[in-house]
N, C-alpha and C positions, 0 to 999 in steps of 0.2 A: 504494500500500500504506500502509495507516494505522499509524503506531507508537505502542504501548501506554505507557502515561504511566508514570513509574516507581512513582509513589504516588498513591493515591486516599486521599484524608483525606474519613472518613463521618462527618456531623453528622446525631446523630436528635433530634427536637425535639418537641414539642407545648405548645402555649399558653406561648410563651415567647419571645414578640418580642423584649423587650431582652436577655436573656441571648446570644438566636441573633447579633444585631449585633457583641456581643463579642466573639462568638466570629470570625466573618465577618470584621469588622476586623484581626484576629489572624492570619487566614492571607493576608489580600490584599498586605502588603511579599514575602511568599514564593511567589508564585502566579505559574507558568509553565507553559507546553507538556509541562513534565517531571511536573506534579502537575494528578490530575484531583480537583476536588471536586465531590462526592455529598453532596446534603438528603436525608432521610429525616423526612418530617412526619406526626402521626399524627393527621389531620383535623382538624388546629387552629381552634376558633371566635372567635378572636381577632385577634390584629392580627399574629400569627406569617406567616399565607399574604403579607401588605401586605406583610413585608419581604424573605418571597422572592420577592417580585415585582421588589422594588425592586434586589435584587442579578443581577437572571436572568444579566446577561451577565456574569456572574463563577461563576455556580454554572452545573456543566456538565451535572448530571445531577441528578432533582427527582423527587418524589414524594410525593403526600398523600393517604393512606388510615389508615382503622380498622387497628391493630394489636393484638394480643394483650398489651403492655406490651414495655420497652425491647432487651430481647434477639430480641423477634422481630421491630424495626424492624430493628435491627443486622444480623439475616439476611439482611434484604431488601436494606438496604446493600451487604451482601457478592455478591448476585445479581447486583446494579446496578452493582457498578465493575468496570475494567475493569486495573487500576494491577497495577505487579507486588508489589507490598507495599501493605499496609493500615492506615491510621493511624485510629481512633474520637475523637474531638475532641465529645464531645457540646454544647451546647449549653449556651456559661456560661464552658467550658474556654477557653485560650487556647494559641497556638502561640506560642512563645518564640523559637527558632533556624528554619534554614533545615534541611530533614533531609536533603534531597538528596545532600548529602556525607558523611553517613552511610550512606546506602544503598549508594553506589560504595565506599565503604571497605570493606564486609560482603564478605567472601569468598563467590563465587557461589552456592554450593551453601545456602546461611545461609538456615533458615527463620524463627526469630525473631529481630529488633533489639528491644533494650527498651536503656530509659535513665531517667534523670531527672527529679522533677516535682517541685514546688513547692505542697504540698500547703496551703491557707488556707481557713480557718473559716469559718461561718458568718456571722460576723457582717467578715468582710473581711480579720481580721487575719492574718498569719503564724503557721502552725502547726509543718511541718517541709520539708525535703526526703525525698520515699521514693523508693527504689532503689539498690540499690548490684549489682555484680557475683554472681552468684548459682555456687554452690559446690555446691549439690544440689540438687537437687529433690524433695525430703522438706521443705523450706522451706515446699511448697507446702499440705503437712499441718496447720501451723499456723496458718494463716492467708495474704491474699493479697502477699506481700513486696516486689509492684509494685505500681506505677499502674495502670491500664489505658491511659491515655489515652498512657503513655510505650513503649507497644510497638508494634511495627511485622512483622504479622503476613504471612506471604509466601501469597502469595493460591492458588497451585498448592495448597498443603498446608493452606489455613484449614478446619478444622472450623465447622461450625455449632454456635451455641450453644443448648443443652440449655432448650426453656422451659418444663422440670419446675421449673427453679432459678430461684427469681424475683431472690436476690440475689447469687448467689453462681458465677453460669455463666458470668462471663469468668475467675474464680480454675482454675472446672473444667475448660476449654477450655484455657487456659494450661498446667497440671496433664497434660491428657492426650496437648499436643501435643509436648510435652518429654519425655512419657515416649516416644511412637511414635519422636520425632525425634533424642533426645539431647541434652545442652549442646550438644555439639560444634558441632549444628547452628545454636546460638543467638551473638551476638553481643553482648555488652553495652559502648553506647557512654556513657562519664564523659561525658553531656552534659545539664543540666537544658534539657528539650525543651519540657515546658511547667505550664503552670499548672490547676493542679485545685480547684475548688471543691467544697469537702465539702458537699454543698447536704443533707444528712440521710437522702436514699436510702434507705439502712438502717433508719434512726432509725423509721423511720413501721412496721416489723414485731416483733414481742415476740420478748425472748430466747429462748422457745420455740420462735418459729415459725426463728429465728435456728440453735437448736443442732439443731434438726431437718433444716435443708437441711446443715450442717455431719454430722448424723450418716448422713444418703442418702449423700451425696459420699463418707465414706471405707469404705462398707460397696461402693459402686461401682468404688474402686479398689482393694478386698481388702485394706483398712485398718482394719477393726470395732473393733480394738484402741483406734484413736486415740479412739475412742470414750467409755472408760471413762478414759485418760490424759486428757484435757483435760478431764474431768468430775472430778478430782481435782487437776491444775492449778488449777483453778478454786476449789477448796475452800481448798487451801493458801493462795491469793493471798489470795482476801477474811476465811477466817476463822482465819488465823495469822500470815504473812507483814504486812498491812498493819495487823490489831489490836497486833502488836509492835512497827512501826513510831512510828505514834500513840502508844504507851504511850511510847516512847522520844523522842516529838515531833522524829522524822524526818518529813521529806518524801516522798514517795515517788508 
């Protein structure tokens, strides 16, 4: 009888050989029998396939085809593991700690761990730490108040991600498994798990197409309202809040 690994950490990738090593590097001090790792490669033309060649006997489960963009590799990730929790570590990211001990400390019934991460710039530097303990899930209205890469999703109950939402479908996934699930069901461990590179993701679509998937999302969870609130947030900040600031030659 074969026993199921406790964690499957999914890396999806394309045209990204050095960033993938980093990341590979990162979980091989933590890689045992108790954790399976999942590639997810999206028909890489570069020197991405050479290096999961080079790692096969460390990577346990592998895959290189055409995808729809990063959320529907991540699906396919989820298809492909087998682990009783689910860590996404994309490609670039780094694993910090060992989680394993984390996982056994989660009270059985626990369908989300999230924790920790060490969130650095583009250009390499230190930017902050995001995640703390979460108190509601209306947090999730505002914006995403976690990492991705710091939650550890329980594979029995993962929803698949929405790939209407090109940026914003682990926030909504997150958002809606908390709402099915409850905190109760979630764990949050004080532990920085790992490291996240803000590689611009975002950066590359316009505030429009930005406040557009933000205004889908909360008309999806019977939220229309927030709609008009953070389009007035929005006003306040840039044309009162921070021209006050500057007049007063505060920081802000």
């Amino acid at each position: 009888m074969t026993i199921s690994p406790l964690l499957s950490i999914i890396t999806v990738v394309k045209n990204s050989p050095d960033h993938l090593k980093r990341t590979i590097n990162s979980i091989i001090p933590f890689k045992n029998n108790e954790i399976e790792y999942v590639v997810v490669d999206g028909a890489s033309v570069d020197g991405t396939c050479a290096v999961i060649e080079s790692y096969k006997d460390f990577i346990d489960v592998c895959v290189s085809e055409t995808d729809e963009g990063v959320y529907d590799a991540m699906n396919k990730g989820v298809a492909l593991a087998h682990g009783k929790y689910l860590l996404f570590l994309n490609a670039g990211d780094e694993l910090l700690i060992d989680i394993i001990p984390i996982i056994k400390a989660a009270p059985e019934k626990t369908v989300m761990i999230y924790g920790r991460a060490n969130m650095i710039n583009p250009d390499g530097s230190f930017d902050y730490i995001k995640g703390k303990r979460l108190k509601s899930i209306r947090r999730f209205l505002k914006g995403m108040p976690l990492c991705h890469q710091a939650i550890l999703y329980r594979r029995e109950q993962m929803m698949l991600y929405d790939l209407s939402f090109k940026v914003i479908s682990d926030r909504v996934l997150t958002y809606k498994l908390l709402k099915k699930y409850g905190l109760k069901r979630s764990f949050f461990a004080n532990n920085i798990m790992v490291t996240y590179y803000q590689d611009g993701f975002s950066g590359s679509f316009t505030d429009d197409f930005l406040a557009a998937e933000d205004a889908r999302f909360y008309r999806s969870v019977g939220k229309s309202y927030y709609i008009a609130l953070k389009r007035f947030n929005f006003m306040f900040k840039h044309k009162i809040k921070r021209p006050i600031l500057r007049a007063l030659n505060i920081k802000y």
